[in-house]
C-alpha positions in Angstrom: 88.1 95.4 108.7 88.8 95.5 105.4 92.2 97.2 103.3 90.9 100.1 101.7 92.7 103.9 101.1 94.0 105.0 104.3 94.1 102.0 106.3 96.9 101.4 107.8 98.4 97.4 106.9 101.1 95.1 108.1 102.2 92.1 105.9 104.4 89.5 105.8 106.0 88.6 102.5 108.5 87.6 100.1 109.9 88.6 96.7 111.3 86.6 94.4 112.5 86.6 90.7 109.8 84.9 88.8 112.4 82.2 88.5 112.5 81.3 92.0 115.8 83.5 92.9 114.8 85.1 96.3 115.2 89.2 97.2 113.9 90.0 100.0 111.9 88.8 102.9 110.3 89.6 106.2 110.3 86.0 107.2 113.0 86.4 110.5 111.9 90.1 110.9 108.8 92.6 111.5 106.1 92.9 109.2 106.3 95.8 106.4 103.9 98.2 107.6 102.2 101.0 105.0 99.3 103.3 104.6 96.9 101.8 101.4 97.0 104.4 98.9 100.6 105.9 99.9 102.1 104.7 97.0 104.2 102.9 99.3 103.7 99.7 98.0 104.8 98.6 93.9 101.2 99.5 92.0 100.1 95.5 91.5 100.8 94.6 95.0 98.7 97.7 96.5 96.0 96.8 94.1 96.3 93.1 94.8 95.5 93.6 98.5 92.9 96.2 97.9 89.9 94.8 100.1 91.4 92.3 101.6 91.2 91.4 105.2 93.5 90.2 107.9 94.6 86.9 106.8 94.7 87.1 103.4 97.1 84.9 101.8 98.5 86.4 98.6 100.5 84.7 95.4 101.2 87.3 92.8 102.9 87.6 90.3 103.9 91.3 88.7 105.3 91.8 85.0 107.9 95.0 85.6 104.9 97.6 84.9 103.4 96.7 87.9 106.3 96.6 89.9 109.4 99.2 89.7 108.4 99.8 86.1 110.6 99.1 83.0 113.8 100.2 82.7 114.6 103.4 81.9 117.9 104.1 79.7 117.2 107.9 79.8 118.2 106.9 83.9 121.2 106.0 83.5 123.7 108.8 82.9 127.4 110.3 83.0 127.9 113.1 85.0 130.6 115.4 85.9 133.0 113.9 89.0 132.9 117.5 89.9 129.3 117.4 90.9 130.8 115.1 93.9 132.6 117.8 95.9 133.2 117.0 98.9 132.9 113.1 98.4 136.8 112.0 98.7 136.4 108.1 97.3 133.8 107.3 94.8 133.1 103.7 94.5 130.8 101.7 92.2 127.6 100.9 94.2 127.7 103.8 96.2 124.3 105.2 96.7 123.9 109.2 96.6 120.5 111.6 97.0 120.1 113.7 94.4 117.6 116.4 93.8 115.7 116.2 89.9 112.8 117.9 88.9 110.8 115.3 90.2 112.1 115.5 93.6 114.7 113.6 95.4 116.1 110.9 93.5 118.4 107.8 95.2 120.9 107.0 92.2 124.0 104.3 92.1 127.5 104.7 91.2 127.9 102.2 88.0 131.2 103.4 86.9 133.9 106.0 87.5 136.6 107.3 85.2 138.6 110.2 86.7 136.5 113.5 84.9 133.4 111.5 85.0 130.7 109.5 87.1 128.2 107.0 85.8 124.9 107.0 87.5 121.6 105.2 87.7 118.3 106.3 88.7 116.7 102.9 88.1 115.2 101.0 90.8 117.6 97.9 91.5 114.3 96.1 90.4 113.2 97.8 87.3 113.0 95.9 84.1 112.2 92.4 86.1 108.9 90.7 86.4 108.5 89.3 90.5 106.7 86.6 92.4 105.2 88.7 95.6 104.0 85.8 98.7 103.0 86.4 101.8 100.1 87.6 104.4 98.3 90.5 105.7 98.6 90.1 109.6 97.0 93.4 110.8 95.0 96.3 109.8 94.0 99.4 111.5 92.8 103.4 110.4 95.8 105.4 109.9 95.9 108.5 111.8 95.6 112.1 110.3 99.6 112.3 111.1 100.1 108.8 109.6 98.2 109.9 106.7 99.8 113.5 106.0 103.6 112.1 106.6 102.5 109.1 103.8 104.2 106.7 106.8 103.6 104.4 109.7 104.3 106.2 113.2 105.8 103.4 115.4 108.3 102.4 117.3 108.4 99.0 116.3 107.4 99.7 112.5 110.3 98.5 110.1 108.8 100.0 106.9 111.4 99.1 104.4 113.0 96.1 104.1 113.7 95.3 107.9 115.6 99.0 108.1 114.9 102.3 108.2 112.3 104.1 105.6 115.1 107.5 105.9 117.4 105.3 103.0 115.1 106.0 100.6 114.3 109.2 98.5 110.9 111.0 99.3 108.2 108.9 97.4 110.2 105.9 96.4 108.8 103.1 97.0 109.7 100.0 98.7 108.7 96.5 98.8 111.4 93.8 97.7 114.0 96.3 96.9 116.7 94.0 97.4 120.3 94.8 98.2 119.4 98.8 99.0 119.5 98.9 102.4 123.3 97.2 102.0 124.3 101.0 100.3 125.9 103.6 101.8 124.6 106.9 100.9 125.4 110.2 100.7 124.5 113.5 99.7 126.8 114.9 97.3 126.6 119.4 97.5 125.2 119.8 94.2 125.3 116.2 92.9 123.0 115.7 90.1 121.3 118.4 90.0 120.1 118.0 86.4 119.5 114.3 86.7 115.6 113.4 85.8 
């Protein structure tokens, strides 16, 4: 069988700066499981492994476009503290869900001044150019409840970096998205309501 939109994949892999410095890897875990045409996966790697089969050994490298995209200044921005009621300690590198016009958001706390809150809606891994290596060790159909939830339905299916797909905004996608599931997140009443 071959990868093609709607199948539902399992790979191995690692993520690296292009420089060599590791992210993320699946090496001492469960395979990354996603639907082919989710989205799920950064756009290079989901077109990399488009008709590939099980066993497929992939090496690619991805300038930031087709990975988590450039970075975005107009992403980064200062906000009101009061937007945070109900959050007691603000810390930098505290992860929030916030709700833009594009749907829910995950943005990080860069800095905080007593009126105001820094915040960035950049991927950690925006702006960088990454070395993706690894396998494809299964393939199967997706179901139709797979395929309406955009997700893997399994016990054992780790879709996002070895934790729980949940830590992630609705859409966002994961693959190498080192340091993220290391967060803690919360959902500020309000928070960012603005932010796009």
């Amino acid at each position: 069988m071959k990868i093609e939109k709607n199948s539902a994949v399992s790979i191995h892999f690692g993520v690296a700066e292009v420089d060599g410095n590791a992210l993320d890897s699946t090496e001492n875990g469960s395979p990354l499981q996603y639907i082919q045409g989710s989205q799920y996966l950064v756009p290079g790697l989901e077109k990399e492994l488009e008709g590939k089969e099980v066993g497929y050994k992939f090496d690619v490298k991805l300038e930031a476009e087709d990975a988590y995209g450039p970075f975005q200044e107009e992403l980064v921005q200062e906000v009101p503290r009061s937007l945070f009621e109900g959050v007691d300690e603000i810390e930098v590198g505290m992860a929030f869900q916030a709700e833009t016009e594009q749907g829910p958001r995950t943005v990080e706390v860069t800095a905080v001044t007593e009126d105001s809150v820094s915040i960035d809606a950049n991927h950690p891994l925006a702006g960088m150019a990454l070395q993706f290596v690894g396998e494809v060790v299964a393939i199967r159909p997706a179901t139709a409840e797979e395929i309406a939830h955009g997700h893997i339905h399994s016990a054992e299916s780790h879709t996002c970096c070895g934790g729980d797909s949940s830590k992630h905004a609705e859409g966002e996608s994961c693959c190498g998205g080192a340091g993220h599931e290391e967060k803690k997140e919360e959902k500020a009443e309000g928070c960012c309501d603005s932010c796009h």
